[in-house]
SEZADREN-45027 format. One record per residue: x, y, z of N, C-alpha, C, O in turn. Coordinates in steps of 0.05 Angstrom, whole numbers, padded with zeros to 5 digits, always signed. Example, Ala and Ser with C-alpha at 12.3 -4.5 7.8 and 13.67 -1.06 7.14 Angstrom:
2
+00264-00114+00156+00246-00090+00156+00264-00066+00156+00285-00066+00169;+00257-00045+00142+00273-00021+00143+00258+00001+00157+00268+00023+00161;
This chain:
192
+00042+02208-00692+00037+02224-00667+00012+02240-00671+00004+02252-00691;+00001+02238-00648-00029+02255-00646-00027+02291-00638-00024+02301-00616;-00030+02303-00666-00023+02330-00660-00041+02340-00645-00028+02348-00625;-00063+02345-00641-00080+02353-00621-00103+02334-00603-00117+02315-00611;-00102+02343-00582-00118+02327-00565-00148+02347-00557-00144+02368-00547;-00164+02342-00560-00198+02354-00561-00195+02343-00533-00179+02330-00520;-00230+02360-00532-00238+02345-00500-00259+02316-00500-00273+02306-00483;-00254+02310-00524-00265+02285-00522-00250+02269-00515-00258+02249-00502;-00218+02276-00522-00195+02250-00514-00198+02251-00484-00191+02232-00471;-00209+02276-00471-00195+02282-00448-00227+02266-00434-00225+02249-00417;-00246+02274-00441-00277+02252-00437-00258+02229-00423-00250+02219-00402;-00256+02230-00454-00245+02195-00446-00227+02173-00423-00224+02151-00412;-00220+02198-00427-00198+02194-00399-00205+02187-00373-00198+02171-00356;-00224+02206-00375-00232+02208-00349-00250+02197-00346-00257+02199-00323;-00267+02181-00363-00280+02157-00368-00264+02122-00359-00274+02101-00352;-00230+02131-00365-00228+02107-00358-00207+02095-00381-00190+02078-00378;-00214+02109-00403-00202+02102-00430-00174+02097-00425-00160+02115-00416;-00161+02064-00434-00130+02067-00443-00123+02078-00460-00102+02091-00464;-00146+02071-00479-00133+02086-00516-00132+02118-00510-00112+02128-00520;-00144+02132-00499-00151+02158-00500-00119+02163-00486-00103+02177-00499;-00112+02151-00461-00097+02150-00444-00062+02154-00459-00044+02170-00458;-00070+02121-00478-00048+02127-00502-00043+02139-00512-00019+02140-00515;-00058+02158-00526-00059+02178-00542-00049+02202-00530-00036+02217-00545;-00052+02207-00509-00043+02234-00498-00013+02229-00479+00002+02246-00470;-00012+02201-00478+00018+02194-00475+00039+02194-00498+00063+02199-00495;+00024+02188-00523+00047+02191-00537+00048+02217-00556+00061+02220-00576;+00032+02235-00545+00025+02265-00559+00041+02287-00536+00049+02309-00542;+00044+02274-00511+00062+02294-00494+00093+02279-00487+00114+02292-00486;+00093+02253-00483+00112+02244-00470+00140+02254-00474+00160+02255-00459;+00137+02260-00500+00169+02273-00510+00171+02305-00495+00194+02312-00489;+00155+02317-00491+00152+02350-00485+00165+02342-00457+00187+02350-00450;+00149+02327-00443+00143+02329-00411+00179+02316-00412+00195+02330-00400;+00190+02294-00424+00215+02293-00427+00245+02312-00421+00264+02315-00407;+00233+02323-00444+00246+02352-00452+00248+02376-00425+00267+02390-00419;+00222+02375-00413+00217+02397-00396+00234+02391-00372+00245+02410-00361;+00236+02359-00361+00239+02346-00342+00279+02344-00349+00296+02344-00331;+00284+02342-00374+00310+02339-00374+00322+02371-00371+00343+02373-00357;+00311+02394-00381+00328+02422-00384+00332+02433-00348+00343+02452-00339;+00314+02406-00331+00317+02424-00300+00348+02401-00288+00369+02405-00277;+00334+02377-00299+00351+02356-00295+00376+02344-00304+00391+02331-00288;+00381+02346-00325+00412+02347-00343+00402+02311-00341+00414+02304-00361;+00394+02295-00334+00405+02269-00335+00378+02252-00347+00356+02251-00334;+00381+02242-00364+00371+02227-00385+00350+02196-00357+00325+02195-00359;+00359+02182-00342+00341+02164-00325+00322+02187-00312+00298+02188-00318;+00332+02204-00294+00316+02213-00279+00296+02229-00291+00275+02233-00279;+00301+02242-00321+00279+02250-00337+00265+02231-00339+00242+02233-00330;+00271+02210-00350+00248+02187-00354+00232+02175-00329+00210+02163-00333;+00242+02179-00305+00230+02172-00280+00201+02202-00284+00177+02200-00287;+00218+02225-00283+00192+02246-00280+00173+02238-00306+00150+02235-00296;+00172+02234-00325+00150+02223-00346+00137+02201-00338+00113+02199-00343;+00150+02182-00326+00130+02162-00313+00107+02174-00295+00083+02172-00297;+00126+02187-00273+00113+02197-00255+00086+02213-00260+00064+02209-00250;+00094+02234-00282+00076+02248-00292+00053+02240-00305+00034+02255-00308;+00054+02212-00314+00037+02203-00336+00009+02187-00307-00014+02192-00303;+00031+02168-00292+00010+02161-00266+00004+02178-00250-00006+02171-00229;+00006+02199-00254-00012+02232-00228-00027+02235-00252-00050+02240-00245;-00025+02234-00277-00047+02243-00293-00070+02218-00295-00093+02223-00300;-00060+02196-00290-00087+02166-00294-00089+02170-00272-00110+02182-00270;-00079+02168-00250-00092+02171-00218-00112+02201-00214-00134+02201-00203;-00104+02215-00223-00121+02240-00222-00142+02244-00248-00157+02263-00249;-00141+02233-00259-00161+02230-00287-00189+02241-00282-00202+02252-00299;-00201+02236-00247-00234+02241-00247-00234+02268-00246-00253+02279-00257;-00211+02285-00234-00206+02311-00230-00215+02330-00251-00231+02348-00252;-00195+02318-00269-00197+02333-00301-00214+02349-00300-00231+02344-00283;-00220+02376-00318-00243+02389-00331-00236+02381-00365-00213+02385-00375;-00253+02372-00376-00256+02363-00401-00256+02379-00421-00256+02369-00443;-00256+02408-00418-00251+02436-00433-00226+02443-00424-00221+02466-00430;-00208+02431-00412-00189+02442-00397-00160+02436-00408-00158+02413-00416;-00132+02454-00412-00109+02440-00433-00096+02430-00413-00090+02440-00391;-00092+02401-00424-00082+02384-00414-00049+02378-00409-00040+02364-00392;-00032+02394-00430-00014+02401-00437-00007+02418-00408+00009+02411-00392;-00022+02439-00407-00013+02453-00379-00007+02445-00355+00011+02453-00341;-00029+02425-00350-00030+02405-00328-00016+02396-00325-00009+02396-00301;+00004+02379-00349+00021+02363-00350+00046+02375-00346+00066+02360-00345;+00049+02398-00343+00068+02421-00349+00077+02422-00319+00099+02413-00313;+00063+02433-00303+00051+02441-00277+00060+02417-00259+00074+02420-00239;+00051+02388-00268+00059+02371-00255+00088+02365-00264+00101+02367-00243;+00097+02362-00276+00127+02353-00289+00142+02371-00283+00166+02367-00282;+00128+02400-00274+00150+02421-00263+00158+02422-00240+00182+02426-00235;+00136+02417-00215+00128+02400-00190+00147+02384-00192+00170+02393-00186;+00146+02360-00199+00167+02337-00195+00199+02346-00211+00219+02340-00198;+00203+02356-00231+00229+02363-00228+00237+02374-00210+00259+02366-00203;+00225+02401-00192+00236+02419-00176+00236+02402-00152+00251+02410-00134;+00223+02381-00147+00224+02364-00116+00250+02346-00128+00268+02344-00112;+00254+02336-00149+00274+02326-00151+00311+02337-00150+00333+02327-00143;+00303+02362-00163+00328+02385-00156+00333+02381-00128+00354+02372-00119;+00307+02391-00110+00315+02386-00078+00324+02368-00066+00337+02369-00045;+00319+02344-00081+00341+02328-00066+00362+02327-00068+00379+02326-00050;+00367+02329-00104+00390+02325-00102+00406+02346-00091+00429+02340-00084;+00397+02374-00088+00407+02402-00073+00418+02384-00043+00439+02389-00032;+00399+02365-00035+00412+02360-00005+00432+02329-00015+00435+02310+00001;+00438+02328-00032+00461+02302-00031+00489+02320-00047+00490+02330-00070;+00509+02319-00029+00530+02336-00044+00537+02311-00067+00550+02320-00085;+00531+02283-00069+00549+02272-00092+00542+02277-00112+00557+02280-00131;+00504+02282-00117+00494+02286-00134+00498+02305-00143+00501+02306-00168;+00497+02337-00123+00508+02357-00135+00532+02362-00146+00535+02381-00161;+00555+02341-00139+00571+02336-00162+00573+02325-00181+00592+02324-00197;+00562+02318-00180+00559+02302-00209+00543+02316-00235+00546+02317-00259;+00528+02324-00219+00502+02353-00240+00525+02371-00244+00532+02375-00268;+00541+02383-00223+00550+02402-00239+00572+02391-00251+00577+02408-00268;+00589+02373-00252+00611+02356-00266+00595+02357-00292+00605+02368-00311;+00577+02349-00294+00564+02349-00326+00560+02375-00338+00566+02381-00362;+00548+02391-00320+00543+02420-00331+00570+02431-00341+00571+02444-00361;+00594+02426-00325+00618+02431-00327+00629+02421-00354+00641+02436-00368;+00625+02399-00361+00634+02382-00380+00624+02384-00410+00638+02379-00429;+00595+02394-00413+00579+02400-00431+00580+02420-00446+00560+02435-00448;+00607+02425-00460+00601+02457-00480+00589+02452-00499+00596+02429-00506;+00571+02462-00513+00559+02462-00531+00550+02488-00544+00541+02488-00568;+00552+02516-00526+00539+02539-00527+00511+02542-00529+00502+02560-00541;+00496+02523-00516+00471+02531-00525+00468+02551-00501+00484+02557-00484;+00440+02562-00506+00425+02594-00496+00436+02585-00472+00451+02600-00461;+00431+02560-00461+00422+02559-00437+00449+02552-00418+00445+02547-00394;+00477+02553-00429+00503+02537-00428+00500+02574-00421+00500+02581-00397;+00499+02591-00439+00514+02619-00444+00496+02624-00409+00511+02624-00389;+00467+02627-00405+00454+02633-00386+00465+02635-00360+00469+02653-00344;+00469+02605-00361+00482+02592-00331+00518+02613-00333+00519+02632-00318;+00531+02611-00342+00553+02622-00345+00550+02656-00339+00566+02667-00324;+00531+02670-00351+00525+02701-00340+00517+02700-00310+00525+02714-00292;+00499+02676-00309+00491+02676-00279+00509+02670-00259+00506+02681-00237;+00530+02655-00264+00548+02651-00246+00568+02676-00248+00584+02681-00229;+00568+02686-00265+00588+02719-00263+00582+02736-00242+00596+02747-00225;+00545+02736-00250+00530+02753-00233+00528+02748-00203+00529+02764-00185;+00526+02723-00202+00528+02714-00173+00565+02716-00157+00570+02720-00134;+00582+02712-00177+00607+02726-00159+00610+02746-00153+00622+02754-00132;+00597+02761-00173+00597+02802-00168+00581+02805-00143+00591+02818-00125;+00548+02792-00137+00540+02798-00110+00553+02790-00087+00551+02801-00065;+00571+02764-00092+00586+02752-00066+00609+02772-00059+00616+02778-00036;+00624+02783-00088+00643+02799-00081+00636+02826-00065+00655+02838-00057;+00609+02838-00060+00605+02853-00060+00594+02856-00019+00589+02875-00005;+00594+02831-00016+00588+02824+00015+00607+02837+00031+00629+02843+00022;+00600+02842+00056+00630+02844+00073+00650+02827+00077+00645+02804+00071;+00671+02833+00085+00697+02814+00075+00689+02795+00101+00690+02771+00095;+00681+02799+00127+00683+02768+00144+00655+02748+00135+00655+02725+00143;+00634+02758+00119+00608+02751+00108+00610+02736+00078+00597+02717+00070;+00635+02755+00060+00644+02733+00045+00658+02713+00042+00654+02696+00025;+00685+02712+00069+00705+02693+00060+00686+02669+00080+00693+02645+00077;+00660+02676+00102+00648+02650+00118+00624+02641+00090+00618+02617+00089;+00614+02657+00072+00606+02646+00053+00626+02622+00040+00620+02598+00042;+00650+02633+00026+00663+02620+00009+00670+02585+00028+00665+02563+00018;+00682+02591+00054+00690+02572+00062+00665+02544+00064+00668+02520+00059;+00644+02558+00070+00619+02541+00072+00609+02535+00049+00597+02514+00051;+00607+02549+00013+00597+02537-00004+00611+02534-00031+00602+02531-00054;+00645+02536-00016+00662+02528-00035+00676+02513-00024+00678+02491-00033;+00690+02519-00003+00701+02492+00006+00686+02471+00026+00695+02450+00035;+00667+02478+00029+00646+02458+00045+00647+02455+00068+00632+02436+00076;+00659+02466+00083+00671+02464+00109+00639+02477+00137+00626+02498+00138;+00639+02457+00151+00620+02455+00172+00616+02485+00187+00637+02496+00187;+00600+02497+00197+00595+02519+00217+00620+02517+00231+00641+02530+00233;+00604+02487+00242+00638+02488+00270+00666+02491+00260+00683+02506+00270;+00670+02473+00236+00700+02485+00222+00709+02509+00216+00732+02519+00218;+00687+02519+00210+00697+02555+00206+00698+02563+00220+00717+02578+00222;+00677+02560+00247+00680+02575+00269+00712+02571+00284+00724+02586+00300;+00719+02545+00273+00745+02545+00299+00767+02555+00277+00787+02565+00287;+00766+02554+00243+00785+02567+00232+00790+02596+00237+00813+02607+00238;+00764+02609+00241+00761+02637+00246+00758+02652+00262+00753+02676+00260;+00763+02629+00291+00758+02635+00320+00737+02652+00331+00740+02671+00347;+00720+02644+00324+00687+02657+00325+00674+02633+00334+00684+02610+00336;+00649+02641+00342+00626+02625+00354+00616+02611+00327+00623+02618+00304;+00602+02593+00332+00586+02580+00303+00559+02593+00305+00544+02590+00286;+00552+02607+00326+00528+02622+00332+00532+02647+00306+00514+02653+00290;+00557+02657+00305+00564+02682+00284+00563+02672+00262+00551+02686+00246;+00573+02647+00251+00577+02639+00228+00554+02635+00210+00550+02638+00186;+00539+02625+00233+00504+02616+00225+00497+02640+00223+00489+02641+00200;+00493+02667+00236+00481+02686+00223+00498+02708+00201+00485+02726+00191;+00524+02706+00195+00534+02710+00169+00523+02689+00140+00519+02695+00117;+00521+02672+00151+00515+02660+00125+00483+02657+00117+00475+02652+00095;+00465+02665+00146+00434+02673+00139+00435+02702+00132+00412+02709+00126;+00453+02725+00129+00455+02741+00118+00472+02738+00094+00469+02759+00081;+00481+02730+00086+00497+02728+00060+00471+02712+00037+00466+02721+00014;+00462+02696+00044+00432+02675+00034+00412+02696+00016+00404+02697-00008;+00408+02717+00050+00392+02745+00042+00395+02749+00022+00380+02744+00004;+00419+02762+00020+00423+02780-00001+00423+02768-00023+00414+02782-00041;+00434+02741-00030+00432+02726-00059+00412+02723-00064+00404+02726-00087;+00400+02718-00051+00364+02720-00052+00355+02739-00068+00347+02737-00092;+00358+02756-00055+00341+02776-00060+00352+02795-00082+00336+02812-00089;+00380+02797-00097+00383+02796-00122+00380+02781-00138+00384+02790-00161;+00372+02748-00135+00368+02730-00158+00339+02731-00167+00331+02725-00190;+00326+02736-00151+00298+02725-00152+00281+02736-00179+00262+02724-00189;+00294+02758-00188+00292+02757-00222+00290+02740-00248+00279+02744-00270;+00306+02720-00239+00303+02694-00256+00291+02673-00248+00287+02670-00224;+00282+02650-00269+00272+02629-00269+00304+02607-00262+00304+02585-00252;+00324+02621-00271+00348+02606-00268+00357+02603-00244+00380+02592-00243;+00340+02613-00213+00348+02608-00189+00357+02573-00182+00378+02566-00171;+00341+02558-00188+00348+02536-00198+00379+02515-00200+00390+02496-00189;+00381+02534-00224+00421+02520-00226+00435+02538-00196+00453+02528-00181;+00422+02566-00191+00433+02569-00175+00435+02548-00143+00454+02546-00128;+00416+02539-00143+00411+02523-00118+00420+02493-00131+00406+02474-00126;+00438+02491-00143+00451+02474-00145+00489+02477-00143+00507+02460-00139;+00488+02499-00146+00520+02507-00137+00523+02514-00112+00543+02508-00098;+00498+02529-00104+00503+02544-00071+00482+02531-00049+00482+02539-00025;+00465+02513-00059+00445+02499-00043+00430+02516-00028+00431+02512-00004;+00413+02541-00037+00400+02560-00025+00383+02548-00014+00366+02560+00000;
């Protein structure tokens, strides 16, 4: 493995070079892996974002600045495509079960096992902390899943009310989470 990459590799690149190209594929591909799996939990779709990442870097190659770390770049893009990939799966509930079925499934204690677990404490304490018709139209909508219109007719309210309890309830998780980089898992439990 090629511990450092100069701006000659990066010349090269942008010259056109496969070898140069090689070289800085097999000097990041494991990182951009790594980076792409800690958003992702799942071993294919990490390897999809490294592909991805590697062709935005040969398609964009003339771009480059040749003094410039390439590592970052790669960083920037691989972070880009994980977080577009979170979003989808944020809008497919199977997928979101399944991410969190694994997250669920996965003790290990690492930092990031303990993280997610404070964060979800923290996030019951702000839900608990809502008004009671703002938390139980939260809960019904992002725990039991249940439609505007279902709540509305469980709770004999308009779905007009329900929609603006739950754009106020959003608020406020918002705007206590936004402290962390771990908003993330959160928008995988509550689909912010």
């Amino acid at each position: 493995m090629h511990k450092s990459i100069n701006s000659n590799h990066i010349q090269e690149l942008i010259a056109g070079n496969e070898s140069a190209f090689d070289i800085i594929y097999e000097t990041y591909c494991d990182k951009v892996y790594r980076l792409a799996f800690r958003f992702l939990k799942d071993r294919e779709q990490s390897e999809e974002i490294v592909q991805e990442c590697f062709i935005n870097l040969w398609m964009s190659r003339q771009k480059l600045n040749p003094e410039g770390n390439i590592w970052l770049y790669l960083y920037v893009i691989a972070k880009r495509l994980s977080l577009n990939t979170l979003r989808q799966i944020c809008q497919s509930r199977e997928l979101t079960g399944k991410l969190i079925n694994y997250i669920a499934t996965v003790h290990n204690n690492t930092e990031e096992d303990v993280l997610v677990h404070d964060l979800e404490q923290f996030t019951e304490k702000i839900i608990n902390q809502l008004p009671k018709q703002q938390q139980l139209i939260f809960r019904l909508s992002r725990i039991e899943h249940l439609s505007h219109k279902e709540i509305a007719d469980q709770l004999q309210i308009s779905p007009n009310t329900v929609k603006n309890h739950m754009v106020e309830a959003l608020k406020t998780l918002k705007s206590h989470l936004q402290y962390s980089d771990l908003i993330f898992f959160l928008a995988l439990f509550f689909r912010i």
